[in-house]
C-alpha positions as CSV (number, residue, x, y, z in Angstrom):
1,X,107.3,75.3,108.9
2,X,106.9,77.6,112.1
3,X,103.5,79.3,113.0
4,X,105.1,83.0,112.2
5,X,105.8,81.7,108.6
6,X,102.5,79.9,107.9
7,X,100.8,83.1,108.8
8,X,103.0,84.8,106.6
9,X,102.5,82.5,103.8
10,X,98.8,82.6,104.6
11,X,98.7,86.5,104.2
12,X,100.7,86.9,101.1
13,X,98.3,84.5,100.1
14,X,94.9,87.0,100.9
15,X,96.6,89.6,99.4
16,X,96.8,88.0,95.8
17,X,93.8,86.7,96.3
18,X,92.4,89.9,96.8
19,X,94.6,91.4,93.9
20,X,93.9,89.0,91.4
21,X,90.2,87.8,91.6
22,X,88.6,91.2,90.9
23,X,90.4,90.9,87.6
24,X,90.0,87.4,87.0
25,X,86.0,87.2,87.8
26,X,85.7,89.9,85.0
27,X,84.1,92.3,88.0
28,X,84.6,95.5,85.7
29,X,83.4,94.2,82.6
30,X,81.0,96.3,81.0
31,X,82.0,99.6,82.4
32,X,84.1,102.5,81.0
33,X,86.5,102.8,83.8
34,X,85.9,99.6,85.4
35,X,88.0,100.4,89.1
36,X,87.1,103.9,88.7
37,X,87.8,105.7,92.5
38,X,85.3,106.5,94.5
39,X,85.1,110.5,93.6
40,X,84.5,109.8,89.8
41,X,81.6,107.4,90.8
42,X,80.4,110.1,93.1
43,X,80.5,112.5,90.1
44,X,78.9,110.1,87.9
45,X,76.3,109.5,90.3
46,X,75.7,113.0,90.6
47,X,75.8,114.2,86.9
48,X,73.0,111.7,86.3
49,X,70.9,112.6,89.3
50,X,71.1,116.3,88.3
51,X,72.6,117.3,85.3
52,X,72.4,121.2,85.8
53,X,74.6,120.6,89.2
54,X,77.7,123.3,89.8
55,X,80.3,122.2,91.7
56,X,81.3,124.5,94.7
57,X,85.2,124.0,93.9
58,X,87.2,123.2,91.2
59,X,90.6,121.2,91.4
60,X,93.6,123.3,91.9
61,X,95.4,120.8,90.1
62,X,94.1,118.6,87.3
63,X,96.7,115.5,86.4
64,X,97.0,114.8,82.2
65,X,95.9,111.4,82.5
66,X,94.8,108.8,84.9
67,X,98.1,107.4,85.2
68,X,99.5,110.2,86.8
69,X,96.6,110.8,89.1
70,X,97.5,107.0,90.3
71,X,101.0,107.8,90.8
72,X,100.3,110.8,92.8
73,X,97.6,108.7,95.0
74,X,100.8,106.7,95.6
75,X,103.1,108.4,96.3
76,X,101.0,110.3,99.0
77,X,100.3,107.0,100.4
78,X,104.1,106.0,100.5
79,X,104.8,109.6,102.1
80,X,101.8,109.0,104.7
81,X,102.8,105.0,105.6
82,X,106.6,106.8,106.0
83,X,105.4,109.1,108.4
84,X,103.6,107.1,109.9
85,X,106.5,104.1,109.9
86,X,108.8,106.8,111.6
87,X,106.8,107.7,114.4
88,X,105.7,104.5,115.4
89,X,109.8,103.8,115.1
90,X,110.3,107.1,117.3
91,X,108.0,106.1,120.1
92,X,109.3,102.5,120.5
93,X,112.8,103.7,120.5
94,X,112.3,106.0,123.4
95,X,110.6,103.4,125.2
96,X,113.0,101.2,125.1
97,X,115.6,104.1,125.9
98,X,114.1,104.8,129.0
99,X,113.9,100.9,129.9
100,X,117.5,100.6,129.2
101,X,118.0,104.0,131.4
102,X,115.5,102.7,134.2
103,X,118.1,99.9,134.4
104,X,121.2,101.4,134.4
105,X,119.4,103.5,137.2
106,X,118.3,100.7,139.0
107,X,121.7,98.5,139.0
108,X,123.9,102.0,140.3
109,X,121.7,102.2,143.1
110,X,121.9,98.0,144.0
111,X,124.1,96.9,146.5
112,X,127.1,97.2,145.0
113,X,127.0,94.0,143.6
114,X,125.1,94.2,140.5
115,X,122.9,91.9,140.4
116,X,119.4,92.5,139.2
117,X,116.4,90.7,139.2
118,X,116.3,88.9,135.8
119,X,113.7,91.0,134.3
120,X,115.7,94.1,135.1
121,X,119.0,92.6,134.3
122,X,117.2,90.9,130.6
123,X,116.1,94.7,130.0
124,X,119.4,96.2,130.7
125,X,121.2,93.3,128.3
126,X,122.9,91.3,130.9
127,X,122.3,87.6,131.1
128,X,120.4,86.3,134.2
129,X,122.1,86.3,137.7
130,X,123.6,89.6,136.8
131,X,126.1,88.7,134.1
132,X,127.1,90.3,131.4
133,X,126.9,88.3,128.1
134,X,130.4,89.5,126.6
135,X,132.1,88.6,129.5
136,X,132.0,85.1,129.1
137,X,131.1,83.9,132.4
């Protein structure tokens, strides 16, 4: 098995490890929502600290059910990681757009022979020595 795919293994591994022991330790046990979010712990925190609190704002929104609240929460995170995804995508593409065209540049103004140094000529996708890997030289 190659390093990349240990590592892989390894991290699928964390992952339901991290997924799966909460549950099987029995860490909620006890409680009414027992992997309640963050805000409705803050809010429970609060209502018992000071019953007679107001809250500045009020949701424009309220979901039915917890269930749906979750699915929204998800679905923004799958719309963020996307944007996020597409950028990332975006920025290496023009990199590598601008390598390919520094090339091209670079092998016009050689000597009329085309050869390249091999890092220019690997970046441009000829072979080393200046050859071109369809041509089957």
């Amino acid at each position: 098995m190659s390093r990349n795919a240990r590592t892989n293994v390894l991290l699928v591994l964390v992952v339901v490890a991290l997924a799966v022991l909460p549950l099987a330790l029995g860490l909620g046990d006890g409680k009414e929502e027992p992997f309640a979010g963050a805000d409705a712990q803050a809010e429970t925190a609060i209502t018992e600290n000071a019953p007679d609190y107001e809250p500045w704002f009020t949701p424009l929104y309220e979901p039915p059910s917890g269930e749906v609240e979750s699915a929204l929460f998800s679905l923004q995170a799958a719309l963020g990681a996307g944007v996020l995804a597409y950028y990332f995508g975006l920025r290496r593409g023009r990199r590598q757009g601008e390598e390919r065209g520094r090339a091209a540049l670079a092998a016009e103004a050689g000597d009329g022979a085309g050869a390249l140094p091999d890092g220019a000529a690997r970046a441009a996708g000829a072979a080393p020595g200046g050859r071109s890997p369809a041509s089957g030289e």
